[in-house]
C-alpha beads as a LAMMPS data file, in Angstrom:
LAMMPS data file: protein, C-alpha beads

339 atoms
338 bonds

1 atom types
1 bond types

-500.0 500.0 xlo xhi
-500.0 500.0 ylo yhi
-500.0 500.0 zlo zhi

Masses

1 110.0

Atoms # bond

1 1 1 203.434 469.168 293.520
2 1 1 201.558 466.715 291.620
3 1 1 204.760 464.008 291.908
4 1 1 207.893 463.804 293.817
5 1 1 211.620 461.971 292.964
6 1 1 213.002 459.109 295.644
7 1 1 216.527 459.316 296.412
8 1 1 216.796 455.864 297.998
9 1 1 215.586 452.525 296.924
10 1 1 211.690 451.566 298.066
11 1 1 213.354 447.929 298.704
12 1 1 216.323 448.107 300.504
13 1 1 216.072 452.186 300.795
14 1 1 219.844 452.020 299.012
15 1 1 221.402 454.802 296.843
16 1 1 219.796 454.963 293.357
17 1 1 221.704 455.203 289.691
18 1 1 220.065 456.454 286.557
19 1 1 220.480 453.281 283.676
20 1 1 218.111 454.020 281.127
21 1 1 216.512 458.120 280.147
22 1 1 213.552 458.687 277.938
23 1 1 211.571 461.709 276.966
24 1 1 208.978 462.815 279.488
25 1 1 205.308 461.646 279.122
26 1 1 202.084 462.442 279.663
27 1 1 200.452 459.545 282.122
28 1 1 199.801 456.440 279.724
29 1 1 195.995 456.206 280.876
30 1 1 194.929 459.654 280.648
31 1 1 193.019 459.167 277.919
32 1 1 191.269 462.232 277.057
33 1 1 187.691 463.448 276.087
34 1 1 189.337 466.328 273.977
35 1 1 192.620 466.993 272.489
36 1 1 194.136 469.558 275.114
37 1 1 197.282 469.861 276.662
38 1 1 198.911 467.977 279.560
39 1 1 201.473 467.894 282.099
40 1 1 204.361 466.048 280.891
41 1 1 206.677 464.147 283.853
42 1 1 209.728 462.824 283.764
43 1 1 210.381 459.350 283.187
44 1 1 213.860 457.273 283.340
45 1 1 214.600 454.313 285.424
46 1 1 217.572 454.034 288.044
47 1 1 219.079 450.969 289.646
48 1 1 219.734 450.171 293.721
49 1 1 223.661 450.148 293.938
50 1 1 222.957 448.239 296.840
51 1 1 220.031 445.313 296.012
52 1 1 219.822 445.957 292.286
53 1 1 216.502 446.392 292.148
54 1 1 215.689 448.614 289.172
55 1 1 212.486 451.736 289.299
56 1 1 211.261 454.572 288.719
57 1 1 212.173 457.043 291.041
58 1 1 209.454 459.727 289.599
59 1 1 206.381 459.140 291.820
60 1 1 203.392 460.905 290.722
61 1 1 200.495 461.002 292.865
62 1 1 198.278 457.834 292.578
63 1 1 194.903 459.517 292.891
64 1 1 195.908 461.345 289.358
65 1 1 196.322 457.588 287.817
66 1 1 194.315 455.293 289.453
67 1 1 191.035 457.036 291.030
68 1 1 189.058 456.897 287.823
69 1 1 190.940 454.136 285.751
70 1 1 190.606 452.651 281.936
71 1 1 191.981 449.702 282.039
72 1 1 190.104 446.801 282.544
73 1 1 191.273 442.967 283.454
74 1 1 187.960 441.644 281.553
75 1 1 188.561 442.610 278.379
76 1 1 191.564 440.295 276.905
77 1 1 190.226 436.978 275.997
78 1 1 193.698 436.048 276.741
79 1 1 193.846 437.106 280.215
80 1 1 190.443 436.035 281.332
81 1 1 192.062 432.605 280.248
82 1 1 194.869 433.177 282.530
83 1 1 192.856 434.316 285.687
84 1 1 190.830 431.209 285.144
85 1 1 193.948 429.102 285.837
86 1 1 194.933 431.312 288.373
87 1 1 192.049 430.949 290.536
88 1 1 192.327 427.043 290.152
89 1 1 195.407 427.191 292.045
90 1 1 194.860 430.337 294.680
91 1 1 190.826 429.580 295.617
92 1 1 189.923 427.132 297.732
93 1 1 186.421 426.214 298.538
94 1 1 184.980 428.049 301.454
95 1 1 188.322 429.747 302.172
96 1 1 189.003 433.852 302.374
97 1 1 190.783 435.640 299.044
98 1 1 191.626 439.052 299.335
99 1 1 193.108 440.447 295.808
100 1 1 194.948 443.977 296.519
101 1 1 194.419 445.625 292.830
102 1 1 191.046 443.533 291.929
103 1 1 190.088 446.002 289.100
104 1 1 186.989 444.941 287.544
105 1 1 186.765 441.811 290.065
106 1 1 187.387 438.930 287.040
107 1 1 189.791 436.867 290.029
108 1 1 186.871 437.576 292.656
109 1 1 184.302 436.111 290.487
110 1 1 186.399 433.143 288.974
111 1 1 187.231 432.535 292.908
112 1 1 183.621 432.576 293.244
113 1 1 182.910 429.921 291.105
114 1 1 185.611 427.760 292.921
115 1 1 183.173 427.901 295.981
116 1 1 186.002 430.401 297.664
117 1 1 184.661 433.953 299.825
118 1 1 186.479 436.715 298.233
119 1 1 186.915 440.644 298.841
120 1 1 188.749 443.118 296.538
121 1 1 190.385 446.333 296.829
122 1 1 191.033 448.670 294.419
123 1 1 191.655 452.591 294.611
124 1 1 190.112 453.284 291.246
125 1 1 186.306 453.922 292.114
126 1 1 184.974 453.511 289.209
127 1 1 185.551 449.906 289.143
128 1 1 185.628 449.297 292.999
129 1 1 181.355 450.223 292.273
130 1 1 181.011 448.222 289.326
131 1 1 182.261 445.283 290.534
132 1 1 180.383 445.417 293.787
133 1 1 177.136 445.950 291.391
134 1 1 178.010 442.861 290.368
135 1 1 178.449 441.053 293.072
136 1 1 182.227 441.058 293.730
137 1 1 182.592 442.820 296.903
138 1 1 185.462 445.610 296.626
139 1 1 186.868 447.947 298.932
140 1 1 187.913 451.103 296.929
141 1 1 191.239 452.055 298.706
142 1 1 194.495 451.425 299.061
143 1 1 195.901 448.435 301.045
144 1 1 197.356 449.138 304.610
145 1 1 198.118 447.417 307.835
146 1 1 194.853 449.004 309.119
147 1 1 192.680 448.029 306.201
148 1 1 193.979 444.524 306.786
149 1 1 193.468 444.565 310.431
150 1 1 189.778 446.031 309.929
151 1 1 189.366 442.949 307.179
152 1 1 190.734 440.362 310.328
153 1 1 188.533 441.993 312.666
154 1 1 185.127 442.056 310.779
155 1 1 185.448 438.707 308.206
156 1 1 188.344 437.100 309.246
157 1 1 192.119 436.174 308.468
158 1 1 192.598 435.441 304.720
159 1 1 193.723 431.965 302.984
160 1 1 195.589 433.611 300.393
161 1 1 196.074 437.187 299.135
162 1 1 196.697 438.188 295.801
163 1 1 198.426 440.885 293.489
164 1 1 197.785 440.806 289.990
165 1 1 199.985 443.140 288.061
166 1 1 199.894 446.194 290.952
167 1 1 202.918 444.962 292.978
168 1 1 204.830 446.978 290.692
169 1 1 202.805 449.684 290.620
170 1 1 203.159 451.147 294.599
171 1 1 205.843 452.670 296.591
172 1 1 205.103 451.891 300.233
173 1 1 205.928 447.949 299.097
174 1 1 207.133 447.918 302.466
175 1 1 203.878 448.785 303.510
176 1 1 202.330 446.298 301.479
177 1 1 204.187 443.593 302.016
178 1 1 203.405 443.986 306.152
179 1 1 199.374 444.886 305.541
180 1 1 199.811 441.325 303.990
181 1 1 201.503 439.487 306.641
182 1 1 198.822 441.058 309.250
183 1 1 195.816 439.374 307.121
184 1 1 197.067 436.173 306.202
185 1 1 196.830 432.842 308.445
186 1 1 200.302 431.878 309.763
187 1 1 199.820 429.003 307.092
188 1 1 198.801 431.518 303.883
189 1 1 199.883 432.473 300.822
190 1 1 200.938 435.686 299.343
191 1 1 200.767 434.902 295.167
192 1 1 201.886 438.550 293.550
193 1 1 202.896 438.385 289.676
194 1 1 204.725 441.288 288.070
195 1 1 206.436 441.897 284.405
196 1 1 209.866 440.139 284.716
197 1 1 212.720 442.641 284.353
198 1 1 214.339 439.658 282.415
199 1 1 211.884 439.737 279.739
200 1 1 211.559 443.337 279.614
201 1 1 215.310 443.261 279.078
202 1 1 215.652 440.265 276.804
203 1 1 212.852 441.760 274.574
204 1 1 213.316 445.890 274.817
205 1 1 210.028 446.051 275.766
206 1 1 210.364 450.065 276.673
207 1 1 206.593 450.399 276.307
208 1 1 206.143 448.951 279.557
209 1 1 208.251 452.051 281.080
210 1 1 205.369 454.443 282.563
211 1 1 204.450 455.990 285.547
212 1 1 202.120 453.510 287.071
213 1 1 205.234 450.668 286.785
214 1 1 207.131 452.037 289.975
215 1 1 209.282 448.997 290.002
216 1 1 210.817 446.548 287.419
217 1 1 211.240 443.051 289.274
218 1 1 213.858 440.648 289.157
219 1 1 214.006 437.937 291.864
220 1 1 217.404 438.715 293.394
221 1 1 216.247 441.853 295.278
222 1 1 212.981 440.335 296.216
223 1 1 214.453 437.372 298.540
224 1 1 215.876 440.291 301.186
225 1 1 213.134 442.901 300.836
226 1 1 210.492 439.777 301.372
227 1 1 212.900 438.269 304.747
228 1 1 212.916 442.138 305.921
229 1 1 209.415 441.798 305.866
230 1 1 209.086 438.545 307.684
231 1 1 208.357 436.470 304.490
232 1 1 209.505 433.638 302.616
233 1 1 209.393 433.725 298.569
234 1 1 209.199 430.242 298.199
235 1 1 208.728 429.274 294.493
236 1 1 208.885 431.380 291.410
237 1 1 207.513 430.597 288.430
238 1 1 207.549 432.119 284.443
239 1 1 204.416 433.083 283.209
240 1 1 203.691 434.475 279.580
241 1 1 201.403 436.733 280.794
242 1 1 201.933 440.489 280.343
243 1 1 204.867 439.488 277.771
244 1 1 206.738 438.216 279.956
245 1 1 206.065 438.089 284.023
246 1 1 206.898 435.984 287.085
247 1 1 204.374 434.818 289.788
248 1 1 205.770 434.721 293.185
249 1 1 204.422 432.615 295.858
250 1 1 205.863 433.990 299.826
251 1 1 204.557 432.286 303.118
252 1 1 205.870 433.000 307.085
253 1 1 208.475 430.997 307.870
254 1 1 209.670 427.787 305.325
255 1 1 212.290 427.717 303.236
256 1 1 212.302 427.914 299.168
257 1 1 212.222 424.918 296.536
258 1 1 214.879 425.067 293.811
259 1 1 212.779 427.471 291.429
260 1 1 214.072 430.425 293.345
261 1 1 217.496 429.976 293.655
262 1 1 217.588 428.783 289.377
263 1 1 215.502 432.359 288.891
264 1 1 218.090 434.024 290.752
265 1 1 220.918 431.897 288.509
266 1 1 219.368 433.532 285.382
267 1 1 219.247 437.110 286.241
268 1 1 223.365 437.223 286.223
269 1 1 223.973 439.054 282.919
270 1 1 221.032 441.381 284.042
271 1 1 223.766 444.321 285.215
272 1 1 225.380 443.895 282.022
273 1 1 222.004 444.118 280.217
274 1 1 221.183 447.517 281.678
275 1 1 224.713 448.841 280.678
276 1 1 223.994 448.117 277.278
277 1 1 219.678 449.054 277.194
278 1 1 220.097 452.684 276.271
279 1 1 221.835 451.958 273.007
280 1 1 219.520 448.799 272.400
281 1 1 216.871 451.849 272.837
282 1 1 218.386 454.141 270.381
283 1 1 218.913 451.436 267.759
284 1 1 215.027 450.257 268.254
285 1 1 214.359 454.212 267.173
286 1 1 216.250 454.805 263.862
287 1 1 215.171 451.137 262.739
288 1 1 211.432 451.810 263.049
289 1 1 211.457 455.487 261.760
290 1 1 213.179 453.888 258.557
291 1 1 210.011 451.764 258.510
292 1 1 208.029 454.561 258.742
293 1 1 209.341 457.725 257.750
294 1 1 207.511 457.122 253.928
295 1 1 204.125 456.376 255.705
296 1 1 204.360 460.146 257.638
297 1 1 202.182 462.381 256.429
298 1 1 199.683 460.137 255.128
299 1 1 198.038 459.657 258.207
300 1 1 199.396 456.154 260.639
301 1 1 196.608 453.860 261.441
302 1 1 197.379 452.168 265.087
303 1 1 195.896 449.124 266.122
304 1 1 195.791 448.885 269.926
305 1 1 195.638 451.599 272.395
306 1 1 197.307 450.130 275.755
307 1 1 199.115 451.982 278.187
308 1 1 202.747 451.252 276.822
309 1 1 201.857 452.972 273.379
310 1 1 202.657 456.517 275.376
311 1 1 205.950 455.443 276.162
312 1 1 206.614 454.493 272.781
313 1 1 204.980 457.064 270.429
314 1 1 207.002 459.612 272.580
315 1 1 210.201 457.696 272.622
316 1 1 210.364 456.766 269.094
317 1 1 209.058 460.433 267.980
318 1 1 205.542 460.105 266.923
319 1 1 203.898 463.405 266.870
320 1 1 199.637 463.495 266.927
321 1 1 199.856 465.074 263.505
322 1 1 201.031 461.488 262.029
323 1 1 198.441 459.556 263.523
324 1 1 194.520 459.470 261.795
325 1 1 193.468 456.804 263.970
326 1 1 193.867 454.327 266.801
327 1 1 191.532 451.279 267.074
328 1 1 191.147 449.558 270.476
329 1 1 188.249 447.370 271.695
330 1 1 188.123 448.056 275.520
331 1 1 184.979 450.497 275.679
332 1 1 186.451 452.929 278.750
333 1 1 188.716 454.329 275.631
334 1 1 186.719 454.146 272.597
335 1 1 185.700 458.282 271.686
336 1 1 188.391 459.446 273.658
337 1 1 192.251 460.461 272.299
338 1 1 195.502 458.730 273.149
339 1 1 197.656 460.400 275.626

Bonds

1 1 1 2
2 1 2 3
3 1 3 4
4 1 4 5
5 1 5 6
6 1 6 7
7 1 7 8
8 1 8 9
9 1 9 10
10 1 10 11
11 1 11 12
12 1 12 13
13 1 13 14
14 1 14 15
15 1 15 16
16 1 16 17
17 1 17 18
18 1 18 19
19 1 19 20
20 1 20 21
21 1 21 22
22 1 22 23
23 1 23 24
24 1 24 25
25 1 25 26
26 1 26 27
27 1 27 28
28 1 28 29
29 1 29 30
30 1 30 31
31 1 31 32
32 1 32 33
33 1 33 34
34 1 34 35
35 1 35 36
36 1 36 37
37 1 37 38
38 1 38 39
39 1 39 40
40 1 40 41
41 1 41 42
42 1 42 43
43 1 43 44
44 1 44 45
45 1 45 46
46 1 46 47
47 1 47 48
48 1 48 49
49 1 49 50
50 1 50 51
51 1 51 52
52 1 52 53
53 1 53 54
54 1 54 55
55 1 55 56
56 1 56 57
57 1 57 58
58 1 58 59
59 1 59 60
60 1 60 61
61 1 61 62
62 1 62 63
63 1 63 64
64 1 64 65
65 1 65 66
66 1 66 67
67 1 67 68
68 1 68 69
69 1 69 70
70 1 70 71
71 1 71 72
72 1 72 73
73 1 73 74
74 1 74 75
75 1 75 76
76 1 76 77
77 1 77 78
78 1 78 79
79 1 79 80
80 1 80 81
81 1 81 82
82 1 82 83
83 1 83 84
84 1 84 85
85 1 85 86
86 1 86 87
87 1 87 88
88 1 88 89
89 1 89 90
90 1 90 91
91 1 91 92
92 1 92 93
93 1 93 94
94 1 94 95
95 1 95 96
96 1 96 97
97 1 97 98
98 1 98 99
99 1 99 100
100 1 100 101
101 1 101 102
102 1 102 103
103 1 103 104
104 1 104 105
105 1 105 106
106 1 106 107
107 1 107 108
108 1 108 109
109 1 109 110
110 1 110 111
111 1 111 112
112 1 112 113
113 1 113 114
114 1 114 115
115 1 115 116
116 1 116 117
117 1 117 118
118 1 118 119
119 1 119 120
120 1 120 121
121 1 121 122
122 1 122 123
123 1 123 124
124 1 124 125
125 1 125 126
126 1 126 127
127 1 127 128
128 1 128 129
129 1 129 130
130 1 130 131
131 1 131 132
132 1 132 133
133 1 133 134
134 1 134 135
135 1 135 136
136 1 136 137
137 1 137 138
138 1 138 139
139 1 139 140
140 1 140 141
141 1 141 142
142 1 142 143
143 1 143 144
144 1 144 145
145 1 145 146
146 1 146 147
147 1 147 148
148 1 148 149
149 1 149 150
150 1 150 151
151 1 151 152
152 1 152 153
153 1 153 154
154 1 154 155
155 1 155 156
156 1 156 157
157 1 157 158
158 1 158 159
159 1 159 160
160 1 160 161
161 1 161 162
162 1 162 163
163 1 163 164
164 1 164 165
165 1 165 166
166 1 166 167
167 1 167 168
168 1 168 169
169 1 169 170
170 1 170 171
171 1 171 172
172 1 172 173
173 1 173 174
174 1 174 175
175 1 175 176
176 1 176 177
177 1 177 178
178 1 178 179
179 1 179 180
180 1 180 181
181 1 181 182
182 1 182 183
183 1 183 184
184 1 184 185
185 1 185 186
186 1 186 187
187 1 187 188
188 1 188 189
189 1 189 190
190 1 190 191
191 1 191 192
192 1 192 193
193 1 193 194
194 1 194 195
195 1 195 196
196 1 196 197
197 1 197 198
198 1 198 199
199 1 199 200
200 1 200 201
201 1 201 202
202 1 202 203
203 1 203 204
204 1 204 205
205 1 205 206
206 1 206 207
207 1 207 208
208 1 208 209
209 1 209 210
210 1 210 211
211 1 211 212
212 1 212 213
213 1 213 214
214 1 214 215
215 1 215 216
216 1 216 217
217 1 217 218
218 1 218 219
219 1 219 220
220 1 220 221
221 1 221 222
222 1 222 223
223 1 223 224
224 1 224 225
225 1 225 226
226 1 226 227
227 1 227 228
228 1 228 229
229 1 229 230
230 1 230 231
231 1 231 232
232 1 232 233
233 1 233 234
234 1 234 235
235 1 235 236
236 1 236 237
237 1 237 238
238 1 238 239
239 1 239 240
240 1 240 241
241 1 241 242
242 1 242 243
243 1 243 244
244 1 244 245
245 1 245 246
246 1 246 247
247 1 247 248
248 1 248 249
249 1 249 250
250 1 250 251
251 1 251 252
252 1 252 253
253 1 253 254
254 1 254 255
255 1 255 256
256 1 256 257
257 1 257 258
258 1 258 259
259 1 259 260
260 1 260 261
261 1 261 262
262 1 262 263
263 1 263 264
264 1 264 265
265 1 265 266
266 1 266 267
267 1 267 268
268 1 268 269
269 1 269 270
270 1 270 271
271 1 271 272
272 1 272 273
273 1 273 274
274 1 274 275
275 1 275 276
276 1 276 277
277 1 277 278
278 1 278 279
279 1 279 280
280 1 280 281
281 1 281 282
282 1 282 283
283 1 283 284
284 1 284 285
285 1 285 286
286 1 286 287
287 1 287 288
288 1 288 289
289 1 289 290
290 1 290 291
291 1 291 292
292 1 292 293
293 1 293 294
294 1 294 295
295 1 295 296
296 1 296 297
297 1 297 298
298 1 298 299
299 1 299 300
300 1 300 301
301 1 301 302
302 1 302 303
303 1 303 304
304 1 304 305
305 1 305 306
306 1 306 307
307 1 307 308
308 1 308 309
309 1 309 310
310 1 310 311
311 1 311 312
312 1 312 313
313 1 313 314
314 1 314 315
315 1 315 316
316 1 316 317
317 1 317 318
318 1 318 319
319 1 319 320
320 1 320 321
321 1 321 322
322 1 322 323
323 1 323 324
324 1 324 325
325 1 325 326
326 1 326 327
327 1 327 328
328 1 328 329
329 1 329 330
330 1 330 331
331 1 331 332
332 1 332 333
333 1 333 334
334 1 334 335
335 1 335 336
336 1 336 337
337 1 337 338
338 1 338 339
């Protein structure tokens, strides 16, 4: 089997609930070198009855997504912006970060420049050997309580560890979330950010519904699964980032400033938000076939190919026959064909 279904929660390992069903999808980075066919899998999201943390209980196996991988950090001017912020406030000079999900290495480098050691790891090859080429040392696996040990034992504890985007994107969080506490100093910092279920709500931003996003975060349900863990989430902040995300900062031990406890303030009409998404979902549909319907046949023109136009060219019923074109400037998917 190429992907499996969870019947519990990966936070709190509660029973799941099926909120919001869309068609089933090819993966949203498998762009190809030809027009063929591919395996469709199924894609809705479900909410914990018992933390309320909202995912995808599909799993598909990572090594079909992320071993040879098109996305890369670099190419936004927008984002390299944000990572240069970023590493103002997570590298320190002569200090040890280790980003879980570096991708092409952009946060290794920028740390770089701040004087700071840094190591990556990444599962996606491709970019775990380009990177190192260039001088951002990256690991190209996933991260475990062994890696992290092994990273301890040879270099040494880290300062801060970082998660850019991929916290959502794994299903042993649990997993995670301990291979962290083994590498960090008593004293460090875990800094993850993630798409804000808030904003993905507040906005209907389906597109970011695909098979990498495992898990939709809200704050609520992170406080527990972090404690369970033997962490402290200790400030949140908004971000614009990603349309919409939240960067977490956890520690051992401490207690949290006021930013956590407003987050969790603001996520109360979130249960009544899901009731309502599906319908949001169907409305979105009609509105923009209306828009489009005397445009098909002629031949669509789309401007950007990220991962989220998948979910929405299947959810909104495009068919390949009403595209001529998509134009994207990230060279890994320039030549090739849109999922």
């Amino acid at each position: 089997m190429t992907y499996h279904t969870r019947q519990t929660c990966r936070l709190c390992l509660g029973p799941l609930r099926i909120v919001l069903s869309l068609p089933d999808t090819p993966l949203a980075n498998s762009y190809l070198s030809r027009p063929g066919s591919q395996q469709h899998y199924p894609l809705y999201l479900s909410e914990c009855t018992s933390c309320g943390h909202v995912q995808l209980p599909v799993v598909v196996e990572p090594s079909l997504m992320f071993s040879d991988y098109a996305y890369t950090s670099s190419t936004a001017a927008s984002f390299r912006q944000h990572i240069g912020k970023l590493a103002d406030v997570v590298a320190s000079p002569g200090a040890l970060l280790v980003d879980i999900g570096s991708n092409d290495g952009l946060l290794l480098a920028e740390a770089q420049k701040r004087g700071a050691q840094a190591l990556g790891i990444d599962p996606a090859r491709n970019l775990a050997a380009e990177a190192t080429a260039r001088g951002q040392l990256t690991f190209p696996g996933y991260m475990t309580a062994e890696l992290a040990r092994q990273v301890r034992k040879i270099i040494r504890h880290a300062s801060c560890v970082t998660a850019l985007n991929v916290f959502a994107h794994a299903d042993n969080l649990g997993e995670i979330a301990d291979a962290v506490r083994e590498l960090i100093y008593p004293s460090g910092t875990f800094v993850f950010e993630v798409a804000y279920l808030l904003d993905v709500l507040d906005k209907n931003e389906i597109g970011t519904i695909y098979h990498e996003h495992l898990s939709h975060h809200h704050v609520g349900p992170l406080v527990p699964f972090l404690a369970a863990h033997g962490m402290t989430l200790y400030r949140v902040e908004r971000i614009s980032s990603q349309g919409g995300s939240i960067r977490c900062f956890a520690r051992m031990g401490g207690v949290a400033d006021p930013s956590v406890q407003k987050a969790i303030d603001g996520e109360r009409d979130i249960p009544k938000m899901l009731e309502n998404w599906p319908a949001r979902v169907r409305e979105d549909k009609s509105a923009l076939m209306v828009k489009l319907l005397p445009h098909l046949g002629k031949g669509l023109a789309i401007y950007g190919a990220p991962a989220r136009l998948t979910t929405l060219a299947y959810t909104m019923g495009l068919r390949a026959s009403d595209v001529s074109c998509v134009f994207d400037d990230e060279p890994k998917k320039i030549g090739r064909f849109t999922p």
